[in-house]
ZABA-463347 format. One record per residue: residue number from 1; residue in three letters; x, y, z of N, C-alpha, C, O in turn. Coordinates in steps of 0.05 Angstrom, whole numbers. Example, Ala and Ser with C-alpha at 12.3 -4.5 7.8 and 13.67 -1.06 7.14 Angstrom:
<pts>
PT  nr rest   n_c1   n_c2   n_c3  ca_c1  ca_c2  ca_c3   c_c1   c_c2   c_c3   o_c1   o_c2   o_c3
PT   1  ALA    264   -114    156    246    -90    156    264    -66    156    285    -66    169
PT   2  SER    257    -45    142    273    -21    143    258      1    157    268     23    161
</pts>
This chain:
<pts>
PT  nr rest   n_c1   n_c2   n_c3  ca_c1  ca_c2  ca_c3   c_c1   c_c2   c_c3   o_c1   o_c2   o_c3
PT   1  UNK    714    659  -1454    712    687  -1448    737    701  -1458    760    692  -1452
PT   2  UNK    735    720  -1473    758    744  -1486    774    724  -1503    797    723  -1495
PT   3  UNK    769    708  -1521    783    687  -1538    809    709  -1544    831    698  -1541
PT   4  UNK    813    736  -1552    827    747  -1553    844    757  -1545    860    771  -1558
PT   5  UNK    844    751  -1517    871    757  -1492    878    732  -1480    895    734  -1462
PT   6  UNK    867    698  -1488    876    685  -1477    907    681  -1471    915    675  -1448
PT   7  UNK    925    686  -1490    950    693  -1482    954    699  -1459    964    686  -1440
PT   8  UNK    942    731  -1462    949    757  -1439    942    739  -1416    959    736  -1398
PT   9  UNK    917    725  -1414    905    719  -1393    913    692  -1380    907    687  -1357
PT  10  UNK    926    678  -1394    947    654  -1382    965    669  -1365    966    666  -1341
PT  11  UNK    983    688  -1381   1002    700  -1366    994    719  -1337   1010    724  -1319
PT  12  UNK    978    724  -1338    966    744  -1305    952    730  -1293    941    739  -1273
PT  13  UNK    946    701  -1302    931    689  -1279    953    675  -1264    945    665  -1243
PT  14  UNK    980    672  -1268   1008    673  -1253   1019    697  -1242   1033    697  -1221
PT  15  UNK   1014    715  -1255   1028    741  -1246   1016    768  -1230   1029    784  -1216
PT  16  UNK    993    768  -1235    975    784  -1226    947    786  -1201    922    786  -1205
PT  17  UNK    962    787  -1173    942    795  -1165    913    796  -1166    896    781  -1156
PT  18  UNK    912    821  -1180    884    834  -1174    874    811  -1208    860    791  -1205
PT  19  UNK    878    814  -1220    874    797  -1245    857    777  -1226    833    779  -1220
PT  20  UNK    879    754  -1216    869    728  -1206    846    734  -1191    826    721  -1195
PT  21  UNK    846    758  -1170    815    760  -1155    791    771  -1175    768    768  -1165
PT  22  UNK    792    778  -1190    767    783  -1202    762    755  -1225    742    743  -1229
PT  23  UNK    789    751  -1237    772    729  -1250    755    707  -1238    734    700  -1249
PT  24  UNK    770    692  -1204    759    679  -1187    727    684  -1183    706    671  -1185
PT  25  UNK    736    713  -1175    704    726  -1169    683    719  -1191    660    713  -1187
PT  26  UNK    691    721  -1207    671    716  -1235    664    686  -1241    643    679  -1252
PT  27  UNK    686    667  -1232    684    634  -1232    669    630  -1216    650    617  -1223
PT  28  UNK    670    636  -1193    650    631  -1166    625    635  -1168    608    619  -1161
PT  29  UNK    622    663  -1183    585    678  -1188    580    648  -1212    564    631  -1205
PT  30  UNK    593    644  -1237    582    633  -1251    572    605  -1236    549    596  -1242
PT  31  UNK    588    592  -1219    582    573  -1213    560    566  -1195    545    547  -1197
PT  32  UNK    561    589  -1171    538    593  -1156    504    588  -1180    487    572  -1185
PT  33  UNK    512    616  -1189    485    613  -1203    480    594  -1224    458    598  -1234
PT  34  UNK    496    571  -1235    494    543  -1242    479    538  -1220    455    535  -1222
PT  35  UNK    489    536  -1204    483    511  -1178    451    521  -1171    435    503  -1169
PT  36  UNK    444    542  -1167    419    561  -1164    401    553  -1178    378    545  -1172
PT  37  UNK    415    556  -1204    382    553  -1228    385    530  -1228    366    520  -1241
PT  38  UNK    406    508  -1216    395    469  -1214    371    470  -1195    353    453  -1197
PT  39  UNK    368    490  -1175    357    484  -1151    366    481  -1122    354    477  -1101
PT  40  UNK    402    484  -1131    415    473  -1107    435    501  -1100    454    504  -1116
PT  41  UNK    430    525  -1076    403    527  -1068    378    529  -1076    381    541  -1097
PT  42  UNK    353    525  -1072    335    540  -1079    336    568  -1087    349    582  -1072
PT  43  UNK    326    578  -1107    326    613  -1101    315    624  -1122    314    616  -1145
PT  44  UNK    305    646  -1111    285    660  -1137    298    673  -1156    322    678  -1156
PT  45  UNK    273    678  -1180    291    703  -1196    307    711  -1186    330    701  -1183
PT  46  UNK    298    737  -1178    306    758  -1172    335    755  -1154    350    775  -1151
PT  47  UNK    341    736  -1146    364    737  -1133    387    722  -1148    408    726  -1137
PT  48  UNK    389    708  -1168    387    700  -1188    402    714  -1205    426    709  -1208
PT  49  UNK    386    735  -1220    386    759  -1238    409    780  -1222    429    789  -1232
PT  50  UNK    400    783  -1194    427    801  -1177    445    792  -1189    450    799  -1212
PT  51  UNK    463    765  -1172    475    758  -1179    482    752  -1221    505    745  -1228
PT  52  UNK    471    754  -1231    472    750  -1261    491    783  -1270    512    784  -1282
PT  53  UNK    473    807  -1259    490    826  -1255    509    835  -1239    518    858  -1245
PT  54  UNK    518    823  -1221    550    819  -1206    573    809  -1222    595    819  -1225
PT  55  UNK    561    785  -1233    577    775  -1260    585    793  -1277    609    799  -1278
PT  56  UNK    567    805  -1292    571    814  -1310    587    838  -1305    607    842  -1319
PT  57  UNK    580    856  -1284    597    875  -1273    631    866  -1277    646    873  -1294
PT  58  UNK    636    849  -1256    665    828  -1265    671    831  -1292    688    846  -1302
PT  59  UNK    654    812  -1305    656    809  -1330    673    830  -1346    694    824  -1358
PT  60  UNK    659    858  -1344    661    883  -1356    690    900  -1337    703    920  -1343
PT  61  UNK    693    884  -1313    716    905  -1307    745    877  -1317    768    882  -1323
PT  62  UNK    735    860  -1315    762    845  -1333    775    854  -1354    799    858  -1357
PT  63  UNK    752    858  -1373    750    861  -1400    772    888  -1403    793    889  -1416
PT  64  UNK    758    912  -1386    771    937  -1383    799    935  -1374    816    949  -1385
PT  65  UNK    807    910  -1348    832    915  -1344    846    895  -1365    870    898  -1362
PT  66  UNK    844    884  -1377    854    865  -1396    861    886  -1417    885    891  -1419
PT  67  UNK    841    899  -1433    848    920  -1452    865    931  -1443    886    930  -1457
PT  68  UNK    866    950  -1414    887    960  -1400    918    957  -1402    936    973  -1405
PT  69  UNK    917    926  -1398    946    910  -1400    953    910  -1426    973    924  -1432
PT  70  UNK    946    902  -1439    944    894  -1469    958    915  -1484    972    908  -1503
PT  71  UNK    955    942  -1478    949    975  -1482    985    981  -1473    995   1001  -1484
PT  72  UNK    999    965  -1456   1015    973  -1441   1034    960  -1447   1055    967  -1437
PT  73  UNK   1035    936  -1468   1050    923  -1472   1063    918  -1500   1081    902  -1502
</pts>
């Protein structure tokens, strides 16, 4: 993910707060919904797909604060 800020993103996953909770947040969704579409929990689409767009939400506000940092430095 962001092959292009890995740098940036070594460095704020030590230094940064809010960084570390959203990226977490985004490790957690991906993993959940791994574990989901194994079967383990059970669970439908649709809940599934929520979660698919929770991710991505993350996803998209990383991206933004990363550019952010990046911008500042």
């Amino acid at each position: 993910m962001f092959p292009e800020y890995r740098d940036l993103m070594t460095q704020l996953k030590t230094s940064d707060r809010h960084f570390v909770h959203l990226f977490d947040q985004h490790n957690e969704l991906d993993q959940k919904i791994k574990n989901m579409e194994a079967g383990n929990p059970p669970a439908t689409h649709e809940e599934i797909e929520t979660l698919k767009k929770q991710k991505l939400l993350l996803k998209d506000q990383l991206n933004a604060y990363l550019k952010k940092v990046s911008e500042k430095a």
